[in-house]
PDB file of N, CA, C and O in Angstrom:
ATOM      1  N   UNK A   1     128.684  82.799  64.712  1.00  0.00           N
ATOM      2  CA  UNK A   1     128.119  81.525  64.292  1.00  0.00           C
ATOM      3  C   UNK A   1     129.208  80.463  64.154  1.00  0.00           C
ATOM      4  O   UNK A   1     128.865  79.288  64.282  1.00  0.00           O
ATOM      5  N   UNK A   2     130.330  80.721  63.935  1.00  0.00           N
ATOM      6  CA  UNK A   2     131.362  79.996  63.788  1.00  0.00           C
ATOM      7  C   UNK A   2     132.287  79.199  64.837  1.00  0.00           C
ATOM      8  O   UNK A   2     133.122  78.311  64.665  1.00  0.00           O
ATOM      9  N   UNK A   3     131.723  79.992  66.225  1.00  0.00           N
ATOM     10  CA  UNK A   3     132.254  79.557  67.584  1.00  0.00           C
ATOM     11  C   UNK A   3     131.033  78.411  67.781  1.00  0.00           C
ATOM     12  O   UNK A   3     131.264  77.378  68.409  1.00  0.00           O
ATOM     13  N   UNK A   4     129.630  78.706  67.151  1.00  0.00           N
ATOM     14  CA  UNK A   4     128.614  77.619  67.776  1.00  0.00           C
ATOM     15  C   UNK A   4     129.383  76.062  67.052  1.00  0.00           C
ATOM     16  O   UNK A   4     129.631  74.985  67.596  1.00  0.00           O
ATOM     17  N   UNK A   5     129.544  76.415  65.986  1.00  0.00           N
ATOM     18  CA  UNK A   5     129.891  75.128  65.410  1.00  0.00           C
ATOM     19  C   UNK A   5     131.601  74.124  66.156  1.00  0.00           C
ATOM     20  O   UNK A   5     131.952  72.956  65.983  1.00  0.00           O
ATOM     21  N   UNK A   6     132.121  75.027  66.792  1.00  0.00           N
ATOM     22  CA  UNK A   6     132.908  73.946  67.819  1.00  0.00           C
ATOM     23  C   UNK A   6     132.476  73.575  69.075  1.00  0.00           C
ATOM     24  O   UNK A   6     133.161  72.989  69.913  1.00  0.00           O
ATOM     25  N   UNK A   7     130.833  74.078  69.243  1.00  0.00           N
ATOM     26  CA  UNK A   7     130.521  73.574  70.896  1.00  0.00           C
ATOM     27  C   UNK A   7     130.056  72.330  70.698  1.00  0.00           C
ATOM     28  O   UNK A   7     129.409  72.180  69.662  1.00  0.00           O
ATOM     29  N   UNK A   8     130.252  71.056  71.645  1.00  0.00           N
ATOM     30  CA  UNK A   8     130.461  70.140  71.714  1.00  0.00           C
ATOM     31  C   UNK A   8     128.610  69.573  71.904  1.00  0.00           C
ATOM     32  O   UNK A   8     127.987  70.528  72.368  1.00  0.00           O
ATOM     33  N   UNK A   9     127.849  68.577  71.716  1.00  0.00           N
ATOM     34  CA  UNK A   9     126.882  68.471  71.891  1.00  0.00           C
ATOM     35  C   UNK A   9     126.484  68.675  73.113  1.00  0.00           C
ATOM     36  O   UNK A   9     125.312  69.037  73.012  1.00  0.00           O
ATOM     37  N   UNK A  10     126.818  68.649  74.329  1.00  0.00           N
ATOM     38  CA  UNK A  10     126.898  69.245  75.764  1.00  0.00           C
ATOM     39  C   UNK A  10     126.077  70.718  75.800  1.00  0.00           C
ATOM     40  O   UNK A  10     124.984  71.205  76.090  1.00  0.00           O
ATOM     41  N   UNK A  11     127.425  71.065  75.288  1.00  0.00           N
ATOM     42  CA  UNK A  11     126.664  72.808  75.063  1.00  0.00           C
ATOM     43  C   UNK A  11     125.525  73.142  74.202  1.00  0.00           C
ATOM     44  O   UNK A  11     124.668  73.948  74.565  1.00  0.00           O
ATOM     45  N   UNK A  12     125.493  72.506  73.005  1.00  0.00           N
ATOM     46  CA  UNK A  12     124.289  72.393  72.258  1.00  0.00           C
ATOM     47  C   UNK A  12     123.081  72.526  72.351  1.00  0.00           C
ATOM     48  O   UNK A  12     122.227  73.159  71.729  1.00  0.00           O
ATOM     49  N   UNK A  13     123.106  71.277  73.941  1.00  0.00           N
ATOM     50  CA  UNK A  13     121.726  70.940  74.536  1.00  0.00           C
ATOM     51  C   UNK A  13     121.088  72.008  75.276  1.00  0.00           C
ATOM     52  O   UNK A  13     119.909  72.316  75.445  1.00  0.00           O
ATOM     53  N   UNK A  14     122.776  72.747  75.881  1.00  0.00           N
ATOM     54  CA  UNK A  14     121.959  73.800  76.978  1.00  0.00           C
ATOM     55  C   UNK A  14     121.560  75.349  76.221  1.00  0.00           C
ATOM     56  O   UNK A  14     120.943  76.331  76.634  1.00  0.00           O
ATOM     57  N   UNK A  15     122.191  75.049  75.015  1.00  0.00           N
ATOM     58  CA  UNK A  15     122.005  76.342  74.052  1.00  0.00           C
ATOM     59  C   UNK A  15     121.517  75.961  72.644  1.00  0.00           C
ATOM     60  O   UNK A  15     122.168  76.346  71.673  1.00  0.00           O
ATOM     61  N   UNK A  16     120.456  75.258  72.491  1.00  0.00           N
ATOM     62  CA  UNK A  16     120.033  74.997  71.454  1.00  0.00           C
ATOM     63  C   UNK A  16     120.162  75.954  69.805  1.00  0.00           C
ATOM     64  O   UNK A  16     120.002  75.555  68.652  1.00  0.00           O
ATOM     65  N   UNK A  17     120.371  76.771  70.131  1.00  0.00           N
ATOM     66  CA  UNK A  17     120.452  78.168  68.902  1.00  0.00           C
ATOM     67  C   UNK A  17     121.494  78.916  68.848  1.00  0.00           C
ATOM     68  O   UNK A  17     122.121  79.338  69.820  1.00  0.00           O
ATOM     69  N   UNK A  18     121.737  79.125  67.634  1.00  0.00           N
ATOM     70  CA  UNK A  18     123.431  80.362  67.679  1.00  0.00           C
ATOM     71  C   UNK A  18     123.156  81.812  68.563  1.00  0.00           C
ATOM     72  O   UNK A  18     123.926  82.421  69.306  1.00  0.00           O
ATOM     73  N   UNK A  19     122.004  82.052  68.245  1.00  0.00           N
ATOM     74  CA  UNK A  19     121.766  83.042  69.123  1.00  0.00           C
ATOM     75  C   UNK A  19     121.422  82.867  70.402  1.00  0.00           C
ATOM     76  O   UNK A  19     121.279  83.965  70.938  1.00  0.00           O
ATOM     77  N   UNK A  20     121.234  82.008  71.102  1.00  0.00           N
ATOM     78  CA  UNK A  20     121.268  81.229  72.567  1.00  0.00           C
ATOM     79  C   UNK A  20     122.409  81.900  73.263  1.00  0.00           C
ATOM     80  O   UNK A  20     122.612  82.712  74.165  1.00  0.00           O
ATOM     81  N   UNK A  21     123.422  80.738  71.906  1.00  0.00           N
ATOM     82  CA  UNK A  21     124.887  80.255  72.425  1.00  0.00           C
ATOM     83  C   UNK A  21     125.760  81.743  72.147  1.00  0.00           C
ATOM     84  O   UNK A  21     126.765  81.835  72.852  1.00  0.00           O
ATOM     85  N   UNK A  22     125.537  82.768  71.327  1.00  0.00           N
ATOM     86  CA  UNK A  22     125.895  84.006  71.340  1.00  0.00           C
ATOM     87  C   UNK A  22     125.677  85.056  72.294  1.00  0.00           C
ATOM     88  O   UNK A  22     126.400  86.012  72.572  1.00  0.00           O
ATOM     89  N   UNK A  23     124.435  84.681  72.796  1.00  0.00           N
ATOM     90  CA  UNK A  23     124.060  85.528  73.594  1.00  0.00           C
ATOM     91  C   UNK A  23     125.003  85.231  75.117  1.00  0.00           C
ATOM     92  O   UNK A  23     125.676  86.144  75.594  1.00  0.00           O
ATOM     93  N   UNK A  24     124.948  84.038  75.685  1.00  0.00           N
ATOM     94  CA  UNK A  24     125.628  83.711  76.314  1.00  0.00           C
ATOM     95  C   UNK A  24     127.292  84.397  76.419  1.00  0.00           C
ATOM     96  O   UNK A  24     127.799  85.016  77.354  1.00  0.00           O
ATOM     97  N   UNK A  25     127.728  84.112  75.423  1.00  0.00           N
ATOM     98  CA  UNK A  25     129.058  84.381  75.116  1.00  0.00           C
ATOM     99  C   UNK A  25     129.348  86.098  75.705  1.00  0.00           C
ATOM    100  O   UNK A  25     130.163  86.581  76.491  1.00  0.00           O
ATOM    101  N   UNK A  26     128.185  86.693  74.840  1.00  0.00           N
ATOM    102  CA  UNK A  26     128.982  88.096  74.895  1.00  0.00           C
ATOM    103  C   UNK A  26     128.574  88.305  75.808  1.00  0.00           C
ATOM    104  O   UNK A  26     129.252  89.250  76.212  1.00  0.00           O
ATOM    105  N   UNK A  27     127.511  87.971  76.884  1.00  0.00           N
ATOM    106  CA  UNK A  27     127.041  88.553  78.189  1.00  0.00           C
ATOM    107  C   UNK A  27     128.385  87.888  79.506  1.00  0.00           C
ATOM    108  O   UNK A  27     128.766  88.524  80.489  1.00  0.00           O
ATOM    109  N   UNK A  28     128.867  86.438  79.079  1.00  0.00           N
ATOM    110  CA  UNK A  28     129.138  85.956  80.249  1.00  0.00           C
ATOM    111  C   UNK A  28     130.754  86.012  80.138  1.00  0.00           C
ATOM    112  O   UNK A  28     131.435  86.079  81.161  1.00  0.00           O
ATOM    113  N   UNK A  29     131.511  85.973  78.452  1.00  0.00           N
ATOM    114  CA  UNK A  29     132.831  86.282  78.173  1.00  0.00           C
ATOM    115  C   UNK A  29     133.079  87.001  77.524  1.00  0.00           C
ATOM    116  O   UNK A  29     133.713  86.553  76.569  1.00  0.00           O
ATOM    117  N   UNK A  30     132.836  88.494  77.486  1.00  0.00           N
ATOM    118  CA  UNK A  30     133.211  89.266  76.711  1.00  0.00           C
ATOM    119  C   UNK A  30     134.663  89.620  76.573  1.00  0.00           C
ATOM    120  O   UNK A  30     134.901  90.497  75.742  1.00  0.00           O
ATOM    121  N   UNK A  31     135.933  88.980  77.387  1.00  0.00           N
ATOM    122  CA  UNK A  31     137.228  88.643  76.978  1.00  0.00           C
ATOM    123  C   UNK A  31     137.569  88.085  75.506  1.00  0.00           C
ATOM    124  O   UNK A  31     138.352  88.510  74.656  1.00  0.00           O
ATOM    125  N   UNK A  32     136.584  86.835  75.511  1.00  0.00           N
ATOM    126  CA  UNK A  32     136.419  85.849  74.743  1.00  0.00           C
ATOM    127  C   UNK A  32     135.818  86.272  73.339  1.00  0.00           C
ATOM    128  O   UNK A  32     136.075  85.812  72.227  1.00  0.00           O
ATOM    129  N   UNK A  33     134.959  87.261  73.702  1.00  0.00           N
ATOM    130  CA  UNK A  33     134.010  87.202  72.666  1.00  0.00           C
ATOM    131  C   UNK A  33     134.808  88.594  71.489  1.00  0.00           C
ATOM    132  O   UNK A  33     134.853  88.700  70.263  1.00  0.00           O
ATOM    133  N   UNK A  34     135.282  89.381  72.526  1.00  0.00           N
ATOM    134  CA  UNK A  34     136.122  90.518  71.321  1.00  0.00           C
ATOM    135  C   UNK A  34     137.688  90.912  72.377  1.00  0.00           C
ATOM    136  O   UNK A  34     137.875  91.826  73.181  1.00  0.00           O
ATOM    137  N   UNK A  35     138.506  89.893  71.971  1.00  0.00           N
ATOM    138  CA  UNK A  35     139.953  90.014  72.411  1.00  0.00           C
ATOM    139  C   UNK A  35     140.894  91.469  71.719  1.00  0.00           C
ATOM    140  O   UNK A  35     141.150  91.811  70.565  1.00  0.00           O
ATOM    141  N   UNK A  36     141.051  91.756  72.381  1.00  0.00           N
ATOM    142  CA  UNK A  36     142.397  92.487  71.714  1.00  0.00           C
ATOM    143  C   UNK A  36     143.740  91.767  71.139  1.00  0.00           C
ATOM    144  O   UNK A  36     144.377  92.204  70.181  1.00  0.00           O
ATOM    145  N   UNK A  37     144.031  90.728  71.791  1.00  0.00           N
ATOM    146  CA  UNK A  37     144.975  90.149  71.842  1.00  0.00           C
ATOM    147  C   UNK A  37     144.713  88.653  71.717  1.00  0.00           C
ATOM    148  O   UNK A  37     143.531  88.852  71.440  1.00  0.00           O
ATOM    149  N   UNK A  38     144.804  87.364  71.686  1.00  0.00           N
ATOM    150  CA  UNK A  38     144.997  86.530  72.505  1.00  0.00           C
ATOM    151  C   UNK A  38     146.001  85.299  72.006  1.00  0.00           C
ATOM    152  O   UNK A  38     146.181  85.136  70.799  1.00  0.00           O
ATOM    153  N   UNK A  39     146.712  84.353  73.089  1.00  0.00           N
ATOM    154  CA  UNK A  39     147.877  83.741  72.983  1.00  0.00           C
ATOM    155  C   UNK A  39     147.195  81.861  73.135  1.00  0.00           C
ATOM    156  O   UNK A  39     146.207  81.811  73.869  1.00  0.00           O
ATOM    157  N   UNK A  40     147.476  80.965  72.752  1.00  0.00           N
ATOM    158  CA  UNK A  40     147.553  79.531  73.190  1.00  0.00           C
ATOM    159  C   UNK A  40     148.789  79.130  74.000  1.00  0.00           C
ATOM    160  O   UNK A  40     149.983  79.006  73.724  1.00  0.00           O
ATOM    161  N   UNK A  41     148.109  78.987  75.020  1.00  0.00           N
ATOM    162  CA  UNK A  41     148.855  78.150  76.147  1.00  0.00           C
ATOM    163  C   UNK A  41     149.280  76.858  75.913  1.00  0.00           C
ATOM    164  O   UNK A  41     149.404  76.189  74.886  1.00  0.00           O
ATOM    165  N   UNK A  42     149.471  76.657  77.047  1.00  0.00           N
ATOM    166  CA  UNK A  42     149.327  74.990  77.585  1.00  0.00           C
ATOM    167  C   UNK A  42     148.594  74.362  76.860  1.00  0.00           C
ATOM    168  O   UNK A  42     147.564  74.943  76.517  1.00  0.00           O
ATOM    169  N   UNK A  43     148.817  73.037  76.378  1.00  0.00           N
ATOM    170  CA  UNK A  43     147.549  71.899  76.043  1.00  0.00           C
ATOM    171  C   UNK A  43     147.958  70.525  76.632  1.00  0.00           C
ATOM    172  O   UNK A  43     148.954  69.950  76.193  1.00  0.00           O
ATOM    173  N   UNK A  44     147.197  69.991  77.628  1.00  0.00           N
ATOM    174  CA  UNK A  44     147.401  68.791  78.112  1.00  0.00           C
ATOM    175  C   UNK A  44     146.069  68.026  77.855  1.00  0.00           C
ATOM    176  O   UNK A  44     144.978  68.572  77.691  1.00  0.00           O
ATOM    177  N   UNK A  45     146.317  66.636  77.842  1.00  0.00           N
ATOM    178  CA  UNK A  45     145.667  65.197  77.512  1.00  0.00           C
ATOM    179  C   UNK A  45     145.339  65.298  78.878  1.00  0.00           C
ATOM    180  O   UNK A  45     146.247  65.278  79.710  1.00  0.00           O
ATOM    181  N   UNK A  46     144.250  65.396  79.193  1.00  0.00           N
ATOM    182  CA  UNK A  46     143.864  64.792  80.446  1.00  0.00           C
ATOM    183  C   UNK A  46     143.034  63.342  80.950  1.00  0.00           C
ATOM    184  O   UNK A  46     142.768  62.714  81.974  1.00  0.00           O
ATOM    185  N   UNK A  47     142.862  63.305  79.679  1.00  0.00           N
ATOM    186  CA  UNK A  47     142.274  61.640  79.428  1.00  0.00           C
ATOM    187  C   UNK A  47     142.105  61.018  77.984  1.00  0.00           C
ATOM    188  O   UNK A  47     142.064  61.895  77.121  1.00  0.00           O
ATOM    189  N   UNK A  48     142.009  59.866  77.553  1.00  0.00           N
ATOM    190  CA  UNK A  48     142.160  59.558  76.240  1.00  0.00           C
ATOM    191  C   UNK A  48     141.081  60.413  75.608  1.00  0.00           C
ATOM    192  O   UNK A  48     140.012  60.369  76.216  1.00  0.00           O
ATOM    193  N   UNK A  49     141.099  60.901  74.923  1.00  0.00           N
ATOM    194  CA  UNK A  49     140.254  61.914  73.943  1.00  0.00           C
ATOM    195  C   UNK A  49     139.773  63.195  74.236  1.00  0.00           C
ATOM    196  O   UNK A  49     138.922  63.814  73.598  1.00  0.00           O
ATOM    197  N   UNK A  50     140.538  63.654  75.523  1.00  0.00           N
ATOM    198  CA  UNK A  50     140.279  64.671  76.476  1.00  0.00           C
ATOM    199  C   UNK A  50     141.377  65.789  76.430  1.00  0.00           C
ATOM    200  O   UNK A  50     142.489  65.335  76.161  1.00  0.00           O
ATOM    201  N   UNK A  51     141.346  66.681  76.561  1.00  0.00           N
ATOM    202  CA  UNK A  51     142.189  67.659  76.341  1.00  0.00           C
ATOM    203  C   UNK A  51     141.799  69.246  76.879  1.00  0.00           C
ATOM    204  O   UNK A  51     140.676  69.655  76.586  1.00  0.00           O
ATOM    205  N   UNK A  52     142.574  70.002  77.540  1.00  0.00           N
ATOM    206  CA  UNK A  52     142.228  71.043  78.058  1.00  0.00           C
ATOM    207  C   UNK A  52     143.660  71.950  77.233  1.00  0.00           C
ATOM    208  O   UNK A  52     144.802  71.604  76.929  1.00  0.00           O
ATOM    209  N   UNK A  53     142.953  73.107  77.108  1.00  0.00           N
ATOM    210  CA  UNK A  53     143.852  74.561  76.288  1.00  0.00           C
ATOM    211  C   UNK A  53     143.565  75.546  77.191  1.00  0.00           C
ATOM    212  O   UNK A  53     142.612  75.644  77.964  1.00  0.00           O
ATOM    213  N   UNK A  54     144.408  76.192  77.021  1.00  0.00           N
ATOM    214  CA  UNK A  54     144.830  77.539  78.015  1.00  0.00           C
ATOM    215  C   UNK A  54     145.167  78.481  77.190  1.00  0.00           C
ATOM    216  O   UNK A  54     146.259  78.474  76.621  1.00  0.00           O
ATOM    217  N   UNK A  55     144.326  79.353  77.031  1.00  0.00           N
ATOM    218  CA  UNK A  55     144.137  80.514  75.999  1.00  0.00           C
ATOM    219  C   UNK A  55     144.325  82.015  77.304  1.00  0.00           C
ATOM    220  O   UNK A  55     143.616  82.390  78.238  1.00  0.00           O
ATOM    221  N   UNK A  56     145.555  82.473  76.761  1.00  0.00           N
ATOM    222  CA  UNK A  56     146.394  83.857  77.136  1.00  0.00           C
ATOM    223  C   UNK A  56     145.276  85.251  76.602  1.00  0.00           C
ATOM    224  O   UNK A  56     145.090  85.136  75.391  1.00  0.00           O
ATOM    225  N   UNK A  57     144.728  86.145  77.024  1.00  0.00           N
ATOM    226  CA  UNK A  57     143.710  87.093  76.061  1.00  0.00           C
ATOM    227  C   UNK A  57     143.689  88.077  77.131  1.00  0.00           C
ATOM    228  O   UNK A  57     143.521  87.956  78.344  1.00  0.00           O
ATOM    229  N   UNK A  58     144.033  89.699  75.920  1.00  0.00           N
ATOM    230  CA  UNK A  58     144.276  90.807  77.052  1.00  0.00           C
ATOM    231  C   UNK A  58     142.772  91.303  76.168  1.00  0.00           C
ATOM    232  O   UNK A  58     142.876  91.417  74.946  1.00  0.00           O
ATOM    233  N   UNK A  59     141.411  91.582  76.823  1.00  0.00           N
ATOM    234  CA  UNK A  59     140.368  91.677  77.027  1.00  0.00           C
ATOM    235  C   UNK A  59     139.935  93.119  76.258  1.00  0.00           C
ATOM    236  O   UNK A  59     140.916  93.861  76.213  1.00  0.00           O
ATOM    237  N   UNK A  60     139.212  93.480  75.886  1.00  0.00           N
ATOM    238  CA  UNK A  60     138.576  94.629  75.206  1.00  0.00           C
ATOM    239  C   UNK A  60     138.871  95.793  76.097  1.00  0.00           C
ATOM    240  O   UNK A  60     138.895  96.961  75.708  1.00  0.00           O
ATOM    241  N   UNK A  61     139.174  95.246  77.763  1.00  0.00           N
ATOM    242  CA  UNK A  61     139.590  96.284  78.567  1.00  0.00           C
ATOM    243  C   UNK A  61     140.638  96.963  78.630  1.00  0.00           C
ATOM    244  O   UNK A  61     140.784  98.133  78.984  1.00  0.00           O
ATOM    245  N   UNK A  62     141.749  95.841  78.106  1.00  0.00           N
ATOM    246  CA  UNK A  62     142.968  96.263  78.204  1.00  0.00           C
ATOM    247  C   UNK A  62     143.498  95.113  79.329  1.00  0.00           C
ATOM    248  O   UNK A  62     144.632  95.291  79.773  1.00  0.00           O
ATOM    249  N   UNK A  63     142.857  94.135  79.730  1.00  0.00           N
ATOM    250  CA  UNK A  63     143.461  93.286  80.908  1.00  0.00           C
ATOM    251  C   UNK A  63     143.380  92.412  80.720  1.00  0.00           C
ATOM    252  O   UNK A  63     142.538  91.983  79.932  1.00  0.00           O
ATOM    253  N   UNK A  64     144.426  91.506  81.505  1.00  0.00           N
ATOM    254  CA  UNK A  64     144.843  90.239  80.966  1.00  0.00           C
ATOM    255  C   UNK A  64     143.839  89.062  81.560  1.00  0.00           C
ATOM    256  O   UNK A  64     143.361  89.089  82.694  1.00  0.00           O
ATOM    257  N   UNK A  65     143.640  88.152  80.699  1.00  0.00           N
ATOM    258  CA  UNK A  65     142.715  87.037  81.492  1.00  0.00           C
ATOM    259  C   UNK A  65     143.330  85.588  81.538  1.00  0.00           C
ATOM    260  O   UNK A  65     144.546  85.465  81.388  1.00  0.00           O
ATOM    261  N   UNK A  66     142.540  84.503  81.737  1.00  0.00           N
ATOM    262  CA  UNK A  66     142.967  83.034  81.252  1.00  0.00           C
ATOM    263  C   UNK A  66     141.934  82.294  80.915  1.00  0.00           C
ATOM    264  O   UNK A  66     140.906  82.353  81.589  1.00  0.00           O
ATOM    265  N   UNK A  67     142.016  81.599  79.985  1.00  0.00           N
ATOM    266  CA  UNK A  67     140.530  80.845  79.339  1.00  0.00           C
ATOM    267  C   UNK A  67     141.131  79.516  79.392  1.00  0.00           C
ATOM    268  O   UNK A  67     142.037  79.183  78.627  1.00  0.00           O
ATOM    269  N   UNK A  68     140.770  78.959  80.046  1.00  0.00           N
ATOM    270  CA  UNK A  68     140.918  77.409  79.755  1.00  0.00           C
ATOM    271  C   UNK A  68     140.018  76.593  79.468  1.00  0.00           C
ATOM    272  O   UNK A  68     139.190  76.254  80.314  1.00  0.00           O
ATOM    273  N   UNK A  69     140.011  76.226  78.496  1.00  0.00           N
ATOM    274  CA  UNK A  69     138.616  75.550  77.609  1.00  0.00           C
ATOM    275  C   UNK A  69     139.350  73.753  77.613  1.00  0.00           C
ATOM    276  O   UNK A  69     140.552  73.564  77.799  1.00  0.00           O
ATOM    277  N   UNK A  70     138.392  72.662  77.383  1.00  0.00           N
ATOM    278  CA  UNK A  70     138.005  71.499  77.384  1.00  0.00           C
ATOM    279  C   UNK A  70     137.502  71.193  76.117  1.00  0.00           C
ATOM    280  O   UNK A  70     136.696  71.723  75.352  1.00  0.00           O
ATOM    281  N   UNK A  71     138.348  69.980  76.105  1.00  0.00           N
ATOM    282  CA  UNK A  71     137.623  69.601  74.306  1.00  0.00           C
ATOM    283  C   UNK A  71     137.518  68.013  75.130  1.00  0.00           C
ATOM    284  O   UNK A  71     138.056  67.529  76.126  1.00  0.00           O
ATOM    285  N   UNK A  72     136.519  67.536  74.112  1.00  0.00           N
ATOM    286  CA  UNK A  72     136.844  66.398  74.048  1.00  0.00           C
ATOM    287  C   UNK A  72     136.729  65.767  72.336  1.00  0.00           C
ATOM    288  O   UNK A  72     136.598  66.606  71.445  1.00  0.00           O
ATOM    289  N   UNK A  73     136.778  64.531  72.032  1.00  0.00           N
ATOM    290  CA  UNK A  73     137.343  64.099  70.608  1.00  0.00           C
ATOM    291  C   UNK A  73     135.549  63.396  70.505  1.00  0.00           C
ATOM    292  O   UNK A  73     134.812  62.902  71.359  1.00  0.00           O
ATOM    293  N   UNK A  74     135.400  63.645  69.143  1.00  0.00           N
ATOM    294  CA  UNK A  74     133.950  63.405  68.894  1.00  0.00           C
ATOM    295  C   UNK A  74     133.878  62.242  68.107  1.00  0.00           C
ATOM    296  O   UNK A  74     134.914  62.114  67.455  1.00  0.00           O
ATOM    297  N   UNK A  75     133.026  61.306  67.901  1.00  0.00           N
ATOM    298  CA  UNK A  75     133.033  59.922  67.057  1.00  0.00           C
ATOM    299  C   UNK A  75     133.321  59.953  65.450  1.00  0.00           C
ATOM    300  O   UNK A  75     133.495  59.039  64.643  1.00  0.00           O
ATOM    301  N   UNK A  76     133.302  61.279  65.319  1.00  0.00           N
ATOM    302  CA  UNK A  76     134.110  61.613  63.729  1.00  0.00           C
ATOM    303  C   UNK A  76     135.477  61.786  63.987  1.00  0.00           C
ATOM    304  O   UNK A  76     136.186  61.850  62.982  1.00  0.00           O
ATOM    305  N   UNK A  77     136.100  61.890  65.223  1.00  0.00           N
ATOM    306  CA  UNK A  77     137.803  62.337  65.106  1.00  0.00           C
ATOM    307  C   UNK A  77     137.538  63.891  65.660  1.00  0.00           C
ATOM    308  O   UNK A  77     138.389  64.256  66.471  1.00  0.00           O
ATOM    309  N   UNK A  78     136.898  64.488  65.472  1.00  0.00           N
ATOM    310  CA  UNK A  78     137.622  66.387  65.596  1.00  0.00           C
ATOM    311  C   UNK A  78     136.964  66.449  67.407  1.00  0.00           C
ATOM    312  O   UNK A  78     136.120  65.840  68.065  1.00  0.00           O
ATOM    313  N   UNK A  79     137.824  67.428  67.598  1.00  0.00           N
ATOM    314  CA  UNK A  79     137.675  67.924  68.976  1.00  0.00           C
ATOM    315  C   UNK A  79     136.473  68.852  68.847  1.00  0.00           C
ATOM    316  O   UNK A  79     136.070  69.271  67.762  1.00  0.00           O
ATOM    317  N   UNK A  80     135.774  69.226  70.355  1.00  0.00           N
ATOM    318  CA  UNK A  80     134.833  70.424  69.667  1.00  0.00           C
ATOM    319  C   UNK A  80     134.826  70.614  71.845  1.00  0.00           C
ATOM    320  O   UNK A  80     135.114  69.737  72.659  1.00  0.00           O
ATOM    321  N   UNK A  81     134.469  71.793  72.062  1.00  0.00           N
ATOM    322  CA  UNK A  81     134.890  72.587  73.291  1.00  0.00           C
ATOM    323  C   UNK A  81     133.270  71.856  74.410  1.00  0.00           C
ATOM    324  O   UNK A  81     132.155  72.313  74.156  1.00  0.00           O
ATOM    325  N   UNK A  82     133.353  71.312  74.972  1.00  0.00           N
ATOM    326  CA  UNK A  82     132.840  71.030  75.928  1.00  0.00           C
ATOM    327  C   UNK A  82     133.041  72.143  77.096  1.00  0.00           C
ATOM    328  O   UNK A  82     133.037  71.517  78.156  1.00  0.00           O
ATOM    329  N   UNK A  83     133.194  73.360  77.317  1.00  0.00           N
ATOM    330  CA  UNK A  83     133.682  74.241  78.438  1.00  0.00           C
ATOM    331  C   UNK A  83     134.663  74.962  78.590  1.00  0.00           C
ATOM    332  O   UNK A  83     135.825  74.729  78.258  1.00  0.00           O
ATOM    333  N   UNK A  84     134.152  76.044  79.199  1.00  0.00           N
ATOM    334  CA  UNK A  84     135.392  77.315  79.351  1.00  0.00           C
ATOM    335  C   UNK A  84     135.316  77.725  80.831  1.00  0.00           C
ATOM    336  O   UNK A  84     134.215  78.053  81.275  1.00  0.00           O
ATOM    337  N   UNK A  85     136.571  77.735  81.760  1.00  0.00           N
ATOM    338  CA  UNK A  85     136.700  78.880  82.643  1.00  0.00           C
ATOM    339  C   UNK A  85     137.377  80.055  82.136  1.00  0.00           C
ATOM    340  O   UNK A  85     138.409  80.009  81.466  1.00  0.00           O
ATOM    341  N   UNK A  86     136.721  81.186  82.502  1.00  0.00           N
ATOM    342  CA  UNK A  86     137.275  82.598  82.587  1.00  0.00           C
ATOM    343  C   UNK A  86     137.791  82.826  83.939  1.00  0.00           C
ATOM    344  O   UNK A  86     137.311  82.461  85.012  1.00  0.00           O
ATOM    345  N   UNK A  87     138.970  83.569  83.668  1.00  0.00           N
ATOM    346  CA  UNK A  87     139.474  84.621  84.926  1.00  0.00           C
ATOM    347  C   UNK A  87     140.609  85.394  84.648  1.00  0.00           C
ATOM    348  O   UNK A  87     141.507  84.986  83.911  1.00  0.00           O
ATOM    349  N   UNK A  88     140.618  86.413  85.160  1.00  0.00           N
ATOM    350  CA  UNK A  88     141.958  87.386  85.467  1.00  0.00           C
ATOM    351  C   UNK A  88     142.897  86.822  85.628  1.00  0.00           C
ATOM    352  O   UNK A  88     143.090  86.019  86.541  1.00  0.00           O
ATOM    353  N   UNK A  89     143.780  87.176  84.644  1.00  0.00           N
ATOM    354  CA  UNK A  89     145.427  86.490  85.062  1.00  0.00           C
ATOM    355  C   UNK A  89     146.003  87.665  85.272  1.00  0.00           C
ATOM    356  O   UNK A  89     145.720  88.694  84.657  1.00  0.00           O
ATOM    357  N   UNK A  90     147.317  87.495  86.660  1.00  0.00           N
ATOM    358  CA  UNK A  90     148.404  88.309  86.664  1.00  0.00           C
ATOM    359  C   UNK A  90     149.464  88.249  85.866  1.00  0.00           C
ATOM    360  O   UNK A  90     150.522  88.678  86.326  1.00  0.00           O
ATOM    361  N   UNK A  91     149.435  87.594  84.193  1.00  0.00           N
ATOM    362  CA  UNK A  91     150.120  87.380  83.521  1.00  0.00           C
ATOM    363  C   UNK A  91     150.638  89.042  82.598  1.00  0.00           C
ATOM    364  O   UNK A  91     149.915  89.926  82.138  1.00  0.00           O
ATOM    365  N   UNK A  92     151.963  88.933  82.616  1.00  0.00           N
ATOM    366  CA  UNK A  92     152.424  90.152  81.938  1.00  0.00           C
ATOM    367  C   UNK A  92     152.050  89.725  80.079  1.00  0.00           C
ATOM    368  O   UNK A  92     152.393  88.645  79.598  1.00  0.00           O
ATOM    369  N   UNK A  93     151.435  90.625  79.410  1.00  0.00           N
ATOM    370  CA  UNK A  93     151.037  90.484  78.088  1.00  0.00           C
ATOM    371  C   UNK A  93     152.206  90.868  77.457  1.00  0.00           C
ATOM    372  O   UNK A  93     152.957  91.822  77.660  1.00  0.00           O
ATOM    373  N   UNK A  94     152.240  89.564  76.306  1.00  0.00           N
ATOM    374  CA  UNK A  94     152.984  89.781  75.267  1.00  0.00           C
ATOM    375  C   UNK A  94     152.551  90.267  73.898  1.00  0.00           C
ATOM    376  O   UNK A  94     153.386  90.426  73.007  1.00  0.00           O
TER     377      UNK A  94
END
């Protein structure tokens, strides 16, 4: 319930309910959803109030991935995640 509350109104719309937006999660990122591990990357400004993170996470499998999630800045000030790609990284885990 605590991941619904940083999805950005975007995601909201397409997942109206925590259990929507949960269900989603553990079916489509289960990297994401129970990490063994995971590291913060990169964070770049990609536009004024825009920002992308690169999240390092060695997976419930044992394998390494890359999450790069999208925020953007909301009319109160706080960021909240507008989007995630998942994928396999050939990154050696630390």
């Amino acid at each position: 319930a605590t991941a619904y509350s940083f999805a950005a109104p975007n995601v909201k719309r397409i997942f109206p309910t925590v259990d929507a937006f949960m269900n989603m999660v553990t079916n489509g990122y289960p990297p994401v959803r129970k990490p063994r591990t995971y590291s913060f990357g990169k964070v770049e400004e990609t536009a004024p109030g825009s920002i992308v993170q690169q999240v390092l996470i060695v997976g419930p499998d044992g394998k390494d991935y890359e999450a790069v999630y999208t925020l953007q800045q909301q009319p109160d000030g706080t960021f909240q995640i507008t989007g995630c790609s998942l994928r396999a990284s050939n990154s050696l885990s630390t």
